[in-house]
Structures are given as C-alpha cells and as structure tokens.
C-alpha positions in Angstrom: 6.3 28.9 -6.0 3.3 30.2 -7.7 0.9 27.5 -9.4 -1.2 28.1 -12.2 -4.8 28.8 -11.5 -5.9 25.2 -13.7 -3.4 23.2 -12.4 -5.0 24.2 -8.8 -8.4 23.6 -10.6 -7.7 20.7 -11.7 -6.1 19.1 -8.8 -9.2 20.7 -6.4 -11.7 18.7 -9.2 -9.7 15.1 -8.6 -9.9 15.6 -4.8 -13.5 16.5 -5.3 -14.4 13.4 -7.4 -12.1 11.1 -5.3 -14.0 12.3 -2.1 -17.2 11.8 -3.7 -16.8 8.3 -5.1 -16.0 7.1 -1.6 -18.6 8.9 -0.1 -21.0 7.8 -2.5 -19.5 3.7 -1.9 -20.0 4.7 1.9 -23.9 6.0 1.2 -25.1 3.1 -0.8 -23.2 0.4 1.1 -25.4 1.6 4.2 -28.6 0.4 2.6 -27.8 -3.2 1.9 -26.1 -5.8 4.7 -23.5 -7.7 2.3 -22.7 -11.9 3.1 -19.9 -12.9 5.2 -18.7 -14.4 1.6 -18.9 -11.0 0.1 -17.5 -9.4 3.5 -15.2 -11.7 3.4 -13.7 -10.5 0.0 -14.1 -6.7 0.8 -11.8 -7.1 4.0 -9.0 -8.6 1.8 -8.9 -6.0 -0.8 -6.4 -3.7 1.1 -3.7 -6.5 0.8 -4.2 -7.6 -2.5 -3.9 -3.6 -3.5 -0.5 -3.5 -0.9 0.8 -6.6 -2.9 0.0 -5.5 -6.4 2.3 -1.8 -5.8 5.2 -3.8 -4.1 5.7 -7.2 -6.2 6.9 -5.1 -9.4 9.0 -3.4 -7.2 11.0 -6.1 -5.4 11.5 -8.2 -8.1 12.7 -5.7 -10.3 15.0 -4.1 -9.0 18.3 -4.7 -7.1 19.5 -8.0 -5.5 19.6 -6.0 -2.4 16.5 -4.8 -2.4 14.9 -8.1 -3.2 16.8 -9.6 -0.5 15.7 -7.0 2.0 12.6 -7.3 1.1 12.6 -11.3 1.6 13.9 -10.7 4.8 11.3 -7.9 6.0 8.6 -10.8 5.1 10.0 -13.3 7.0 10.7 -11.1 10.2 6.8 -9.8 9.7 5.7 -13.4 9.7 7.8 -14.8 12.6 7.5 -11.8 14.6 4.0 -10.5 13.7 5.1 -7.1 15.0 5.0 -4.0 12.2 7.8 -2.2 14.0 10.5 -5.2 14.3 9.6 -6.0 10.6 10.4 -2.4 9.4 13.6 -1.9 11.8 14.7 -5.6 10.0 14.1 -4.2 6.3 15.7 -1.0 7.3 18.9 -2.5 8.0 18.5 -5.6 5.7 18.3 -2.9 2.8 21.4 -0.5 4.5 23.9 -3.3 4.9 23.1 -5.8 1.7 23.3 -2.3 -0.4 26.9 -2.2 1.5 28.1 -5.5 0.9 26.5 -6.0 -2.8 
C-alpha cells in the first residue's frame, strides 16, 4: 500500500496536536488543586462521552440490536461484572438477530 507523503503529514500533525492538547490539560492541571464539586464533574465525563456515541446507536437501529443492548444494561447492572455483561450482549445480539 503506498500512502501519500501529506496524507502521512497530515495524520502525523493531528497525533501531534492531539498529544499536545492533553499534555498541555495534564501541565496546567498540576498547578491548581480543583474542588471535590469540580472533581466530582471531571470523574463523570468518561460516561457521559460512552453514552453520548452509544444512545444514537441503539435506538436507531434494529429491534435486535436495541433489544440486546437493553439486555447488556440490565445484566451490567445486576451483575456489576464487565465480562458477564459483554458475554450477555454477545449472545442477546446473535440470537434476537436470529429470531427477528
């Protein structure tokens, strides 16, 4: 496969800026000590951002897939185990997409 020199260039200039943003949040963030209010909003961040990429998905798209995904919630939340949740979606998803 051969790439085109600015198409590497360009990609090599996003990594560059992504890794510098973060670095730079990382260098600033170690000169102030935020609130347990403000640390309390940074630590949910990462689900808010998981929720936001999957809602679209599961509710627009197949019945099976919404189902499954129901299903994956439900097994997370009653089980509280990561691995029982995705072996439950996993199958939810194979055998609704069989019987729908």
């Amino acid at each position: 496969m051969h790439a085109e020199p600015l198409i590497l260039l360009t990609i090599l200039g996003m990594a560059l800026a992504t890794y510098l943003t973060r670095a730079g949040g990382l260098f600033l963030m170690s000169f102030i000590t935020p609130s347990p209010r403000v640390e309390a909003w940074l630590r949910q961040i990462p689900g808010a951002v998981l929720i936001s990429i999957i809602a679209p998905t599961v509710f627009l798209s197949s019945l099976a897939q919404t189902l499954a995904a129901l299903i994956t919630l439900l097994a997370a939340i009653y089980t509280k185990n990561l691995l029982v949740a995705i072996i439950a979606g996993v199958a939810a998803v194979s055998l609704l997409r069989l019987a729908l």
